[in-house]
Gaussian input, Z-matrix of N, CA and C with variables (Angstrom, degrees):
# hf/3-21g

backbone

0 1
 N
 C     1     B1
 C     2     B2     1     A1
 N     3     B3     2     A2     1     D1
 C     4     B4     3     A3     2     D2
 C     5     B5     4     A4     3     D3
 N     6     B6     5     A5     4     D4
 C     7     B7     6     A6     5     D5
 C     8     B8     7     A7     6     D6
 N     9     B9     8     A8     7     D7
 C    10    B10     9     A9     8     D8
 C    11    B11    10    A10     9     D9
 N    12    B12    11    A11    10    D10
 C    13    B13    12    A12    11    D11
 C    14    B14    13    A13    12    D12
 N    15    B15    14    A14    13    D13
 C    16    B16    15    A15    14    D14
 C    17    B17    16    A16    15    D15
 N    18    B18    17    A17    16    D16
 C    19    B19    18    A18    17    D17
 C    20    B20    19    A19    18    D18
 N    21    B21    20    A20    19    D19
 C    22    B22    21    A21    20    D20
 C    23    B23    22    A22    21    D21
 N    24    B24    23    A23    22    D22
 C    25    B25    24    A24    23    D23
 C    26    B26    25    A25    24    D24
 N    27    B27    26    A26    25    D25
 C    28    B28    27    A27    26    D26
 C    29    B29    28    A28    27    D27
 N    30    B30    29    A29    28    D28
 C    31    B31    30    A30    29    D29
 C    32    B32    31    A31    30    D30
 N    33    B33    32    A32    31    D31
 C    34    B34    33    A33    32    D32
 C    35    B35    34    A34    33    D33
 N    36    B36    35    A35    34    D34
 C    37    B37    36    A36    35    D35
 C    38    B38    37    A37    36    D36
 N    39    B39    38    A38    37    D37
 C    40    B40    39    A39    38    D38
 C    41    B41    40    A40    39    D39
 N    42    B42    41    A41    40    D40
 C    43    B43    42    A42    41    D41
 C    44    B44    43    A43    42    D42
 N    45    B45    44    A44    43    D43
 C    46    B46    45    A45    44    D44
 C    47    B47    46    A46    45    D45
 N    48    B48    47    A47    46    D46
 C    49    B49    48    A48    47    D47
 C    50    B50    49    A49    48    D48
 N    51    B51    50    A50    49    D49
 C    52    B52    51    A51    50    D50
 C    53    B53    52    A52    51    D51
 N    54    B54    53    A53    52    D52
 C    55    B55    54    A54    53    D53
 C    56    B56    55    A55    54    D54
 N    57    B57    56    A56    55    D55
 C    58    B58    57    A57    56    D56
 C    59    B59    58    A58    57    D57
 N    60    B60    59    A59    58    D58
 C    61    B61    60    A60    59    D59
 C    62    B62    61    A61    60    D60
 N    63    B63    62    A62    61    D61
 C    64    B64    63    A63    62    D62
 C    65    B65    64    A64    63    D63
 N    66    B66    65    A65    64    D64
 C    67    B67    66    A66    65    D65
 C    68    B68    67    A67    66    D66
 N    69    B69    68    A68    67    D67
 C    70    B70    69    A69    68    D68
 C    71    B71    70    A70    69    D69
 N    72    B72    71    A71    70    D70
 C    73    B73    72    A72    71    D71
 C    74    B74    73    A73    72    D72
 N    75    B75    74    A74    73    D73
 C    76    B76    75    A75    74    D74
 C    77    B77    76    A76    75    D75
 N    78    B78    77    A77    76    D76
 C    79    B79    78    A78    77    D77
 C    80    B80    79    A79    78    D78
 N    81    B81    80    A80    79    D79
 C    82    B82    81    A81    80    D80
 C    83    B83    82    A82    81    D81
 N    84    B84    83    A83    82    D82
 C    85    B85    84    A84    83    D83
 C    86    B86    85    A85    84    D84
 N    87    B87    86    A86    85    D85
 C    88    B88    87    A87    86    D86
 C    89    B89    88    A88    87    D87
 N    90    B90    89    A89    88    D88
 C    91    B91    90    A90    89    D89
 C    92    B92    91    A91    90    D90
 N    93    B93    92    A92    91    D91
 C    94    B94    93    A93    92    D92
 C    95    B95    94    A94    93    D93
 N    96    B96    95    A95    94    D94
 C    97    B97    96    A96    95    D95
 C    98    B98    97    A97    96    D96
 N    99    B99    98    A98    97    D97
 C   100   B100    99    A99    98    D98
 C   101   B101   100   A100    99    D99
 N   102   B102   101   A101   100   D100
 C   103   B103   102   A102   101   D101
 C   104   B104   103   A103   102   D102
 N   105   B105   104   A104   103   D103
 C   106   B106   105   A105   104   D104
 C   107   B107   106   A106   105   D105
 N   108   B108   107   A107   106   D106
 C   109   B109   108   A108   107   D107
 C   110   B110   109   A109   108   D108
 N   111   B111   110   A110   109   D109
 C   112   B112   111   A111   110   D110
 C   113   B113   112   A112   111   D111
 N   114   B114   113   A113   112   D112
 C   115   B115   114   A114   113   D113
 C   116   B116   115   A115   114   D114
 N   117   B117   116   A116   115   D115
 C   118   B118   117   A117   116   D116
 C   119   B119   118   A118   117   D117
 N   120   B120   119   A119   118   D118
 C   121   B121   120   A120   119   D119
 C   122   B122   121   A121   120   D120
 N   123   B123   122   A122   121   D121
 C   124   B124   123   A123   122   D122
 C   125   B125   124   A124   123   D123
 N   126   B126   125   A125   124   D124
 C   127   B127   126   A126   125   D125
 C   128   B128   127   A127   126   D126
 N   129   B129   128   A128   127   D127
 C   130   B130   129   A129   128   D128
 C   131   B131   130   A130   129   D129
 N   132   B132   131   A131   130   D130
 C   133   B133   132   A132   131   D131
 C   134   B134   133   A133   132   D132
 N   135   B135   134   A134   133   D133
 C   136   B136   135   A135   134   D134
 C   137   B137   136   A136   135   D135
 N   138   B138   137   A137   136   D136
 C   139   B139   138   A138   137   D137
 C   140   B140   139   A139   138   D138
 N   141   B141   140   A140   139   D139
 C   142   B142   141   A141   140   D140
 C   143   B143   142   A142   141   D141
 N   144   B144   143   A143   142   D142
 C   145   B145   144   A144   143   D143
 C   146   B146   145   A145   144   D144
 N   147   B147   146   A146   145   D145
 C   148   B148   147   A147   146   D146
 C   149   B149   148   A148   147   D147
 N   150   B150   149   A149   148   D148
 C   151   B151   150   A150   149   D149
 C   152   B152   151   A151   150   D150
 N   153   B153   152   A152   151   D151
 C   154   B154   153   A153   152   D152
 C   155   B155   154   A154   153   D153
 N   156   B156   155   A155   154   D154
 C   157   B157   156   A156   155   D155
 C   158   B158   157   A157   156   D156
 N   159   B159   158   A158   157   D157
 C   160   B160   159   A159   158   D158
 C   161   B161   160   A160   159   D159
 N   162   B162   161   A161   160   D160
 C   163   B163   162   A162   161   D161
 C   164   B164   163   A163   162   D162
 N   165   B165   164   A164   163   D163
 C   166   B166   165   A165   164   D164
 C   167   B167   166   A166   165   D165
 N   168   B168   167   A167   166   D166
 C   169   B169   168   A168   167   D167
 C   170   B170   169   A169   168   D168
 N   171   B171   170   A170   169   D169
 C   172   B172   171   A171   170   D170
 C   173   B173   172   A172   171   D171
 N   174   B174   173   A173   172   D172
 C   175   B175   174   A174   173   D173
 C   176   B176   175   A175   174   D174
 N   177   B177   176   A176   175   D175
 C   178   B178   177   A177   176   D176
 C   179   B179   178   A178   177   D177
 N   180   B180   179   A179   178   D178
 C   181   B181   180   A180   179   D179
 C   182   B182   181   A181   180   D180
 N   183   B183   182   A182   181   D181
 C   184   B184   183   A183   182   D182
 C   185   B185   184   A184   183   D183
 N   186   B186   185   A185   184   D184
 C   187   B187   186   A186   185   D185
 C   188   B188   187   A187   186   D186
 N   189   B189   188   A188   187   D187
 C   190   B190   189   A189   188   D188
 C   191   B191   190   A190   189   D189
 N   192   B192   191   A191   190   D190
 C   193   B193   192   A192   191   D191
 C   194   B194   193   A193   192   D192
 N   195   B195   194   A194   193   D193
 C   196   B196   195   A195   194   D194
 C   197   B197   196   A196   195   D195
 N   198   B198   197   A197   196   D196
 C   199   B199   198   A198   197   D197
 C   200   B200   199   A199   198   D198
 N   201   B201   200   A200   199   D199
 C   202   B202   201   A201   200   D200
 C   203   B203   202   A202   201   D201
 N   204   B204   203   A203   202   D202
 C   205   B205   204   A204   203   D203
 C   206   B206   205   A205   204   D204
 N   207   B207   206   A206   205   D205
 C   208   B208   207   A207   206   D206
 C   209   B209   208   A208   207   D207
 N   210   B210   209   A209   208   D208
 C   211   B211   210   A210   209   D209
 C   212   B212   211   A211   210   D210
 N   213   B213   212   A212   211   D211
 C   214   B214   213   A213   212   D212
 C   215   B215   214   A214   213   D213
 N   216   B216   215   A215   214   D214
 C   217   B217   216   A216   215   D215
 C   218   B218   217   A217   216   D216
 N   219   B219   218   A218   217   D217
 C   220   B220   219   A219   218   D218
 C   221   B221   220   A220   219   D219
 N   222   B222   221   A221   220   D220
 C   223   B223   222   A222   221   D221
 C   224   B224   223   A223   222   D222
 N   225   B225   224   A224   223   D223
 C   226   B226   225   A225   224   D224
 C   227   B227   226   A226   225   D225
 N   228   B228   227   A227   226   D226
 C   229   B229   228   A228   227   D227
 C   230   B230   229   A229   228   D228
 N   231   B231   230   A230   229   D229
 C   232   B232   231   A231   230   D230
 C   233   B233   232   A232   231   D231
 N   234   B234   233   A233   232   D232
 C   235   B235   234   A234   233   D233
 C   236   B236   235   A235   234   D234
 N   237   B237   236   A236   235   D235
 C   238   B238   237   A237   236   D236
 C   239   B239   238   A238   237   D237
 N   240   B240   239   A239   238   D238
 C   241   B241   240   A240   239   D239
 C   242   B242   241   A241   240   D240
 N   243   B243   242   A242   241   D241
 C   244   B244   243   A243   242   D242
 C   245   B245   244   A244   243   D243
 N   246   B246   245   A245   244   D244
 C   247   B247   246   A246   245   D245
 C   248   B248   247   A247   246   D246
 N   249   B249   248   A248   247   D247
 C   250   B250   249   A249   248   D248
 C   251   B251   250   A250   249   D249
 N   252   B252   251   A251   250   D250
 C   253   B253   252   A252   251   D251
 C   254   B254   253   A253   252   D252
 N   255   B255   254   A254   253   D253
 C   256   B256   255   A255   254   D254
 C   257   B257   256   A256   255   D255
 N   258   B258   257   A257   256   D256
 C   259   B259   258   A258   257   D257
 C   260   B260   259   A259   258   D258
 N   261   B261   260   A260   259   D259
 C   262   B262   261   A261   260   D260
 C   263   B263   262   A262   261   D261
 N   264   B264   263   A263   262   D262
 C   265   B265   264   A264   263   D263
 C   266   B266   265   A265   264   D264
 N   267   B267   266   A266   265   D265
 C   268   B268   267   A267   266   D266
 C   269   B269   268   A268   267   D267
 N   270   B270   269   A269   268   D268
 C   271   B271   270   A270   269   D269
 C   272   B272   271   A271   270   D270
 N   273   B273   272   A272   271   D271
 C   274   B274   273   A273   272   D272
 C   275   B275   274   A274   273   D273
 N   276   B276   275   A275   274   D274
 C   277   B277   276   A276   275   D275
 C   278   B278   277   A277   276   D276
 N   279   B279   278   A278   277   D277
 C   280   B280   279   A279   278   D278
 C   281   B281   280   A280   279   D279
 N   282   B282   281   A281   280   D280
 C   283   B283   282   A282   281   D281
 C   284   B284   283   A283   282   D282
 N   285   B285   284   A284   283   D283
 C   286   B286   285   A285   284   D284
 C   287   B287   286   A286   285   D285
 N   288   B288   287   A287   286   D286
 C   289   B289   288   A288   287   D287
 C   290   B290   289   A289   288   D288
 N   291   B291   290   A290   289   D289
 C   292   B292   291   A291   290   D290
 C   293   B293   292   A292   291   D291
 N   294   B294   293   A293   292   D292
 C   295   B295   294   A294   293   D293
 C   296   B296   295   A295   294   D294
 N   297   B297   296   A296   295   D295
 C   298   B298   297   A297   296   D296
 C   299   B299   298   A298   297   D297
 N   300   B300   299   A299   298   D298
 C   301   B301   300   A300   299   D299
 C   302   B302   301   A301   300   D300
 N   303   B303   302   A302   301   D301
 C   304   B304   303   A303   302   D302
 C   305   B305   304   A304   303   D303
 N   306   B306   305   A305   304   D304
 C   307   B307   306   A306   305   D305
 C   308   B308   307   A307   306   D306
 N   309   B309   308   A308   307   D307
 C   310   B310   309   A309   308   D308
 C   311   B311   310   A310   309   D309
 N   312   B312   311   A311   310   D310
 C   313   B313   312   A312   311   D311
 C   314   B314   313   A313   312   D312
 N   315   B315   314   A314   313   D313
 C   316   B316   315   A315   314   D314
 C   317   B317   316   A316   315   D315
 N   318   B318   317   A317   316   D316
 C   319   B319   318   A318   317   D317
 C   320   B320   319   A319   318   D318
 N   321   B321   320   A320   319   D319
 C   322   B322   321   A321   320   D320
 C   323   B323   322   A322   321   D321
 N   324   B324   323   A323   322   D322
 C   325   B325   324   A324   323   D323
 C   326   B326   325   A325   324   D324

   B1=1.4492
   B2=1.5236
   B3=1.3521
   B4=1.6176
   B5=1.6070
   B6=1.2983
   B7=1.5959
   B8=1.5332
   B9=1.0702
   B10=1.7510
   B11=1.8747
   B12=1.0924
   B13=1.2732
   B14=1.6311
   B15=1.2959
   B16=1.3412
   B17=1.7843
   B18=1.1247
   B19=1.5917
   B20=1.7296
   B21=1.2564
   B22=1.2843
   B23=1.3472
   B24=1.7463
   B25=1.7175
   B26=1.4517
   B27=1.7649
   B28=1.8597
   B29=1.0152
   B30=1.2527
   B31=1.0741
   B32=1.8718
   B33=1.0398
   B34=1.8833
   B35=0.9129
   B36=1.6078
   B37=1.5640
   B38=1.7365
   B39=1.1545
   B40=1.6510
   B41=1.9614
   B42=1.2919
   B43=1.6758
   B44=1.5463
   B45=1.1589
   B46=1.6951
   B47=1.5600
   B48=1.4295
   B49=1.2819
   B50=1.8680
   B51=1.2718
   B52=1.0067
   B53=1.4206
   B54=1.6381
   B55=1.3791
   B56=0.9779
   B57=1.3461
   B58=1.9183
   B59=1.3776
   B60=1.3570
   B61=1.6253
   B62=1.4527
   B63=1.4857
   B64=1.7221
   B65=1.6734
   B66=1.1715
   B67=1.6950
   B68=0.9771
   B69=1.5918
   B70=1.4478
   B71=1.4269
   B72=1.8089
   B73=1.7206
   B74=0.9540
   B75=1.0260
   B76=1.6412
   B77=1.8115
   B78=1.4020
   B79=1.4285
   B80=1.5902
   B81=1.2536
   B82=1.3575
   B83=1.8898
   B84=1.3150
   B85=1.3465
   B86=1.7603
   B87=1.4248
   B88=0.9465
   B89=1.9138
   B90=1.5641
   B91=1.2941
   B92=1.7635
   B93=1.1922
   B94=2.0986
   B95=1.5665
   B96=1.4213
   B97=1.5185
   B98=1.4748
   B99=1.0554
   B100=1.6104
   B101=1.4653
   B102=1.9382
   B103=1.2211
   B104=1.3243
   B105=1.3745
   B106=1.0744
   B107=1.7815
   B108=1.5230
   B109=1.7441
   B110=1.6291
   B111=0.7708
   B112=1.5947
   B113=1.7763
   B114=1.0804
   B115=2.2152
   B116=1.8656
   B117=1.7913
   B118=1.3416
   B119=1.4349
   B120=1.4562
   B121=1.2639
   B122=1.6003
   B123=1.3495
   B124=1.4938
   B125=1.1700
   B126=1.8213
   B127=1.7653
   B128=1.0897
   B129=1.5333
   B130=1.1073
   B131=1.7098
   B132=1.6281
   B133=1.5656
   B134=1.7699
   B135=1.5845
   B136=1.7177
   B137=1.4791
   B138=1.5945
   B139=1.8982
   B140=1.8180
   B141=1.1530
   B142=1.8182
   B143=1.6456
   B144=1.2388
   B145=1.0821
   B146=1.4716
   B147=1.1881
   B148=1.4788
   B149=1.8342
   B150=1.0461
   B151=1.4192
   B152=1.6672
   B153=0.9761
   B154=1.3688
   B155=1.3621
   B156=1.6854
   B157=1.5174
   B158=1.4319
   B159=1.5699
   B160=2.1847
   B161=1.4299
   B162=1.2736
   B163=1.2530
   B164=1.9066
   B165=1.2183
   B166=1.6674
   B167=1.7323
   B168=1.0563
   B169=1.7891
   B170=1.0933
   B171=1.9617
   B172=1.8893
   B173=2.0521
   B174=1.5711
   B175=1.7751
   B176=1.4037
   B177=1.0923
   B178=1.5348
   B179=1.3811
   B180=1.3017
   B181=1.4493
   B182=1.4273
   B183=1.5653
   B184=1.4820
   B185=1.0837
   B186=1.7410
   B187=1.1987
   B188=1.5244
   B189=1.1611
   B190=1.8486
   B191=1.5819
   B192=1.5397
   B193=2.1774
   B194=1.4131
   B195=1.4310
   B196=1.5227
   B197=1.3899
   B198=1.6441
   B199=1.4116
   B200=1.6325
   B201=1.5144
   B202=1.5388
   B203=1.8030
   B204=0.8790
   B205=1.6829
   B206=1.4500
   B207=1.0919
   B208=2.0851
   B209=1.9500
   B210=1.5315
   B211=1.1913
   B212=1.3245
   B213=1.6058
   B214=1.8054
   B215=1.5200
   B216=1.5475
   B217=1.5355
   B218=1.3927
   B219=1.1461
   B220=1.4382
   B221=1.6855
   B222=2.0273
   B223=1.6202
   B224=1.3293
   B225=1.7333
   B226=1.2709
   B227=1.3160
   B228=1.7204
   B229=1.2393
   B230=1.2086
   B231=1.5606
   B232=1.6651
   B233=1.8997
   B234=1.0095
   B235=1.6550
   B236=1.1481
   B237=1.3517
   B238=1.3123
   B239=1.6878
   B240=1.3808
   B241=1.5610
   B242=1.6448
   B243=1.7773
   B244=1.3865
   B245=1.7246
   B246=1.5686
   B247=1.6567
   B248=1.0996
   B249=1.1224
   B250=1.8952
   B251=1.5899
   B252=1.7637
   B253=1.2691
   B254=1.6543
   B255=1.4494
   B256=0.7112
   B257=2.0886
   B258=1.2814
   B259=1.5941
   B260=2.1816
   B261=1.3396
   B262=1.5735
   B263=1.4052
   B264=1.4136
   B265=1.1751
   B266=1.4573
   B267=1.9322
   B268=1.2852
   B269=1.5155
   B270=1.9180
   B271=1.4222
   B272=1.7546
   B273=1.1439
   B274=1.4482
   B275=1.7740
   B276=0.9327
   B277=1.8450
   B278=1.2626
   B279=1.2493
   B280=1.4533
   B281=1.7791
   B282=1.3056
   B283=1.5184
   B284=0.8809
   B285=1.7808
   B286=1.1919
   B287=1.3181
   B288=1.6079
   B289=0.9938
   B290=1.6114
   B291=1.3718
   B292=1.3284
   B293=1.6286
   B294=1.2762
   B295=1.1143
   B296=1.8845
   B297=1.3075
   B298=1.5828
   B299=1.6501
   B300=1.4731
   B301=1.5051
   B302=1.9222
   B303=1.3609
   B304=1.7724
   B305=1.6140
   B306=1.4878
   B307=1.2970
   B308=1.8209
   B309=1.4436
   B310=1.4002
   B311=1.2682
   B312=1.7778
   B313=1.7038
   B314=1.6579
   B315=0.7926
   B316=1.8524
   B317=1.3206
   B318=1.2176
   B319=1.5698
   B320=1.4392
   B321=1.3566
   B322=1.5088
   B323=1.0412
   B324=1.2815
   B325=1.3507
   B326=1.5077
   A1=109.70
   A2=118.76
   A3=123.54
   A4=102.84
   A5=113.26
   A6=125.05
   A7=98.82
   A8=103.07
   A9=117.22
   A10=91.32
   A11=122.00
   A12=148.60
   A13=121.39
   A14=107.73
   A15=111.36
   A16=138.39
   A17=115.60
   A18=128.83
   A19=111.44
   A20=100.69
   A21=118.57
   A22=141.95
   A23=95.20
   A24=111.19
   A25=110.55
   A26=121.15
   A27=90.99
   A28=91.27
   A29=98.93
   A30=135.35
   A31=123.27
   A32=105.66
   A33=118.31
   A34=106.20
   A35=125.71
   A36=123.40
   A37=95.24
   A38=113.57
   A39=139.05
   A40=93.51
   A41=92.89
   A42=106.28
   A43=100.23
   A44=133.21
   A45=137.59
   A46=104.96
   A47=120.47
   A48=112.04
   A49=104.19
   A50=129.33
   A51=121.11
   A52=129.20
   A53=121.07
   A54=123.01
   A55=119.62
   A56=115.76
   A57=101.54
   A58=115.81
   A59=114.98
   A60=129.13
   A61=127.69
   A62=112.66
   A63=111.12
   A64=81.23
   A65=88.88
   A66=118.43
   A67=114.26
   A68=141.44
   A69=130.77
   A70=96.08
   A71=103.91
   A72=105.40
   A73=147.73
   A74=125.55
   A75=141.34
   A76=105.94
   A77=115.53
   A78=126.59
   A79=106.17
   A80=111.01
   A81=126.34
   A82=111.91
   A83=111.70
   A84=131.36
   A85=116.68
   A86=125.01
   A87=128.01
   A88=120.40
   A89=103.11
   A90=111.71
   A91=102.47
   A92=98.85
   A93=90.29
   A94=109.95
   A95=102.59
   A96=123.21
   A97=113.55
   A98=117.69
   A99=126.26
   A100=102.03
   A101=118.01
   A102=116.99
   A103=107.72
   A104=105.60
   A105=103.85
   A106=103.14
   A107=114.06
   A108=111.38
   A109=110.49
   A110=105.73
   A111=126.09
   A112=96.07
   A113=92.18
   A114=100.18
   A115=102.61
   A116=99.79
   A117=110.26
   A118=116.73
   A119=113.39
   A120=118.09
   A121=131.90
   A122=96.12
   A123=102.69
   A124=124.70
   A125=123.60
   A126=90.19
   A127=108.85
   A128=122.78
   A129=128.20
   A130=109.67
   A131=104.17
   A132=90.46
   A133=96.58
   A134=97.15
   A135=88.33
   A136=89.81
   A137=112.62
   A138=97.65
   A139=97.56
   A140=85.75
   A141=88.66
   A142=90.48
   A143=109.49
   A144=139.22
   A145=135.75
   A146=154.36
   A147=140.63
   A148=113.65
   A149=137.69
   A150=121.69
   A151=86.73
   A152=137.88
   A153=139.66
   A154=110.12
   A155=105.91
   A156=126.69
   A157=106.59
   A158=116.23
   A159=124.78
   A160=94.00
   A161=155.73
   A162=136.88
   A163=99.59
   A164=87.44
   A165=102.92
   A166=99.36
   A167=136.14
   A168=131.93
   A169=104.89
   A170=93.99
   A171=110.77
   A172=58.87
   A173=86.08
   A174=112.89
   A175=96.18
   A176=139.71
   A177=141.11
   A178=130.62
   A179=137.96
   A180=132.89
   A181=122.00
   A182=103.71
   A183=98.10
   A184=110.40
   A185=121.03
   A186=118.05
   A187=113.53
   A188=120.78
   A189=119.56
   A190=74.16
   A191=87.29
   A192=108.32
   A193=91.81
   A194=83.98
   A195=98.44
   A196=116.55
   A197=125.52
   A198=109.25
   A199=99.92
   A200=121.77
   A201=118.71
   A202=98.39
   A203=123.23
   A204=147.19
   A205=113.64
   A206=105.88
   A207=111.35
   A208=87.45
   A209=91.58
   A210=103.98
   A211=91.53
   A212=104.62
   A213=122.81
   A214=104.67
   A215=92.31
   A216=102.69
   A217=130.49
   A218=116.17
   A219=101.46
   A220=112.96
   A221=105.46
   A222=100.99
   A223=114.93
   A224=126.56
   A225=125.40
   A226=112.10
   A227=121.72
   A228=122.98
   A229=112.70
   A230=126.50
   A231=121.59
   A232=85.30
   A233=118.22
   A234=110.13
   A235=128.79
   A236=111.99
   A237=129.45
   A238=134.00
   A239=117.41
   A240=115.48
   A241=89.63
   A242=98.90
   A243=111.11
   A244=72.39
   A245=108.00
   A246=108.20
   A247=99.19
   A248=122.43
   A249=159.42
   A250=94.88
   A251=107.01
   A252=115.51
   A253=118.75
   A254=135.98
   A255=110.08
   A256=113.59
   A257=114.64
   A258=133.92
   A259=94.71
   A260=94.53
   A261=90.28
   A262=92.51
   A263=101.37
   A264=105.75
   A265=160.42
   A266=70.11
   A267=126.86
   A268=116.42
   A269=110.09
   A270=84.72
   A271=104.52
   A272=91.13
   A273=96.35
   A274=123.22
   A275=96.33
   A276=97.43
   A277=95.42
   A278=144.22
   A279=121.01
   A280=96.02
   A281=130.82
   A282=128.16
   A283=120.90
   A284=124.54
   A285=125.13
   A286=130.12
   A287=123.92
   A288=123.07
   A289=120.13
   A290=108.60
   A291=134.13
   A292=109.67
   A293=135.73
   A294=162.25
   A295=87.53
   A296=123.13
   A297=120.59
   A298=110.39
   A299=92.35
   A300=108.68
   A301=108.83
   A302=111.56
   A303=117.62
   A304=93.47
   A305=110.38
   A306=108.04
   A307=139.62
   A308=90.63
   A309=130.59
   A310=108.24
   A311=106.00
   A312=115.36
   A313=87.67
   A314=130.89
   A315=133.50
   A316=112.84
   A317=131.90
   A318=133.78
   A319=102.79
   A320=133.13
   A321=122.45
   A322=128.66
   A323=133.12
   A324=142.11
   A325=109.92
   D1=149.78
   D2=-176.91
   D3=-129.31
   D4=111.82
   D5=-176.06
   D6=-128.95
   D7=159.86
   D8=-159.89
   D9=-108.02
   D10=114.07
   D11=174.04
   D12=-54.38
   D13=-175.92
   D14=151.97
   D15=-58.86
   D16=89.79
   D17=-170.12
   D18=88.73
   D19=31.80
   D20=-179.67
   D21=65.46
   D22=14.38
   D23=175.85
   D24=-68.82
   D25=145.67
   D26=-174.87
   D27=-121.26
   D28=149.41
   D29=-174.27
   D30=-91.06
   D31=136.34
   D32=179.29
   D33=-90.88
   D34=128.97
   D35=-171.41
   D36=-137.72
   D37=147.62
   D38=157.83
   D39=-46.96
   D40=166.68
   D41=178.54
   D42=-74.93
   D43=-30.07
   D44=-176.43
   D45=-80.06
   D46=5.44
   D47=165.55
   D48=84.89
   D49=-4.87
   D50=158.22
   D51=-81.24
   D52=155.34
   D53=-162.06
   D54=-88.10
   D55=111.92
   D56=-178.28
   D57=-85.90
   D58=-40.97
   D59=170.31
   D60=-151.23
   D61=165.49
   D62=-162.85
   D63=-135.40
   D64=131.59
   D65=166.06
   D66=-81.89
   D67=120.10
   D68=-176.75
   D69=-158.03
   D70=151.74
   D71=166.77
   D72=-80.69
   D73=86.67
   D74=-170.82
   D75=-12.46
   D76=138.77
   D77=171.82
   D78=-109.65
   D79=155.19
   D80=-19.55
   D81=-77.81
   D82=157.54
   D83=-162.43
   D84=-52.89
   D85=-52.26
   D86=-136.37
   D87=-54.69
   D88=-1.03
   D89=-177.31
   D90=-119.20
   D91=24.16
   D92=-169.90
   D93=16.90
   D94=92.58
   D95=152.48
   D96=-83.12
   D97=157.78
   D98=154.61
   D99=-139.26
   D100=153.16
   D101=162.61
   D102=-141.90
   D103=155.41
   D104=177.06
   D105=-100.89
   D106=153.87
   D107=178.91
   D108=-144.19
   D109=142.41
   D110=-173.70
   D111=-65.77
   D112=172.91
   D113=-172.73
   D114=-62.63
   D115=-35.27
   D116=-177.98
   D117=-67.60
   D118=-17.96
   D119=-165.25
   D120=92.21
   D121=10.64
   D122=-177.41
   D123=-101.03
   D124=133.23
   D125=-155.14
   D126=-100.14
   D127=162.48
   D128=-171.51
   D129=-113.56
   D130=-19.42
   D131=177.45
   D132=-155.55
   D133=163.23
   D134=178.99
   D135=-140.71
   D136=131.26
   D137=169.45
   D138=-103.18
   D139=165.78
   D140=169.06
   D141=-164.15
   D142=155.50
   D143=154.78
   D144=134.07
   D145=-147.45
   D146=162.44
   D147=-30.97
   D148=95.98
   D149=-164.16
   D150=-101.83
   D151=-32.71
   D152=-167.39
   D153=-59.19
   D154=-57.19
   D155=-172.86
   D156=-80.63
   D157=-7.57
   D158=-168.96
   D159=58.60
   D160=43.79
   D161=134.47
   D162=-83.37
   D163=108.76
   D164=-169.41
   D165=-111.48
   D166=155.72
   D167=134.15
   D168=-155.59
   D169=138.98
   D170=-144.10
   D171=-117.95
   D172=151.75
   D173=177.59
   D174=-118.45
   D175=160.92
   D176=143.38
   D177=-95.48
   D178=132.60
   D179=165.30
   D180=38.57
   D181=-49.02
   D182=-167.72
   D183=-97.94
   D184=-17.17
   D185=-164.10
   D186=127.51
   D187=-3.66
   D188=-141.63
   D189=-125.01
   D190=134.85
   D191=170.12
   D192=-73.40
   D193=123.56
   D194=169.57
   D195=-117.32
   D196=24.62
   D197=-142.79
   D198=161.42
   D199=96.82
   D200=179.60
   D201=-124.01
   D202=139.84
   D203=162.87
   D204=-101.96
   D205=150.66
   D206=166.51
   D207=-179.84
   D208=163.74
   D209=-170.97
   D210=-110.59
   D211=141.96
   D212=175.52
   D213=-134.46
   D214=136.28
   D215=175.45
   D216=-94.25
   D217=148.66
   D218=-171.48
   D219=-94.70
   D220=157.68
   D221=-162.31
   D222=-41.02
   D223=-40.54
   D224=-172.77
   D225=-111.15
   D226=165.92
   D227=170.34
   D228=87.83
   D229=-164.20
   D230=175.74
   D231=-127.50
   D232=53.24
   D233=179.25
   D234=-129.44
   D235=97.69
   D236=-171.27
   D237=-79.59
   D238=149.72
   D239=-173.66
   D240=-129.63
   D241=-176.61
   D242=-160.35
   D243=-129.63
   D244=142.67
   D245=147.33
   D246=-117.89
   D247=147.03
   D248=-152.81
   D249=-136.55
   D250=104.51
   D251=171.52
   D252=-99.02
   D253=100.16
   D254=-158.89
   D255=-124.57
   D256=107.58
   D257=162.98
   D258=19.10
   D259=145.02
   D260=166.12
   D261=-98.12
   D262=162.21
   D263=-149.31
   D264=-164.62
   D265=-132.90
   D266=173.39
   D267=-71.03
   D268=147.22
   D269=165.62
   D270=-99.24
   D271=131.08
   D272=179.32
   D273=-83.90
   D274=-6.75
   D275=167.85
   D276=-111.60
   D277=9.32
   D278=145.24
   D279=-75.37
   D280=-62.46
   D281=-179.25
   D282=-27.54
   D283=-62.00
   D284=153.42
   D285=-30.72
   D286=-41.06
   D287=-178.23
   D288=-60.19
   D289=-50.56
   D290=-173.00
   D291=-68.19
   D292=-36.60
   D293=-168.09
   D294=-75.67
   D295=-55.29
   D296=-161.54
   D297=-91.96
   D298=-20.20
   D299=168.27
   D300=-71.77
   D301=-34.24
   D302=177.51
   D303=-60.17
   D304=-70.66
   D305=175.00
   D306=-12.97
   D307=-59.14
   D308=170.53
   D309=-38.83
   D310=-60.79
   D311=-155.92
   D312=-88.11
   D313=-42.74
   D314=174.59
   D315=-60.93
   D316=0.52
   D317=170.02
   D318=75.74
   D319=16.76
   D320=168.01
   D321=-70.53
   D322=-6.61
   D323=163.75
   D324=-63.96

């Protein structure tokens, strides 16, 4: 689940409504970071990159790409999708999660 937190960071929660982690933008700004952090504060993921265009890649903890985005168009029309590549693994609906939560804090919703 993705619920909007204290001062409006949102937050990733377990099905029981508890918080597992809060997505927020890393300071200082000049490279738009986002991370994601556990209740303890420890992070577990950081995306950076084109967030406008979704060429995203989320790293984990250690350092290791866990996680690439880019936007692809389809043969007809002007209507576009995102493919979300994501590490074996990985949990990938936590990525997902964190990824819609960037969205979130960037006003793309």
């Amino acid at each position: 689940h993705l619920h909007s937190g204290e001062g409006g960071a949102p937050e990733i929660c377990w099905p029981s409504g508890e918080v597992f982690g809060v997505v927020a933008q890393e300071e200082p700004v000049p490279c738009k970071r986002y991370t994601l952090r556990d209740s303890s504060g420890q992070r577990i993921l950081t995306f950076h990159g084109n967030f406008q265009e979704k060429a995203i890649n989320v790293v984990n903890a250690s350092g290791r790409l866990v996680c690439d985005t880019e936007r692809c168009k389809l043969p007809f029309g002007d209507n576009s999708y995102y493919q979300v590549r994501v590490a074996p693994g990985t949990d990938a609906g936590l990525v997902l999660c964190g990824l819609f939560a960037v969205d979130k804090l960037r006003g793309a919703f």
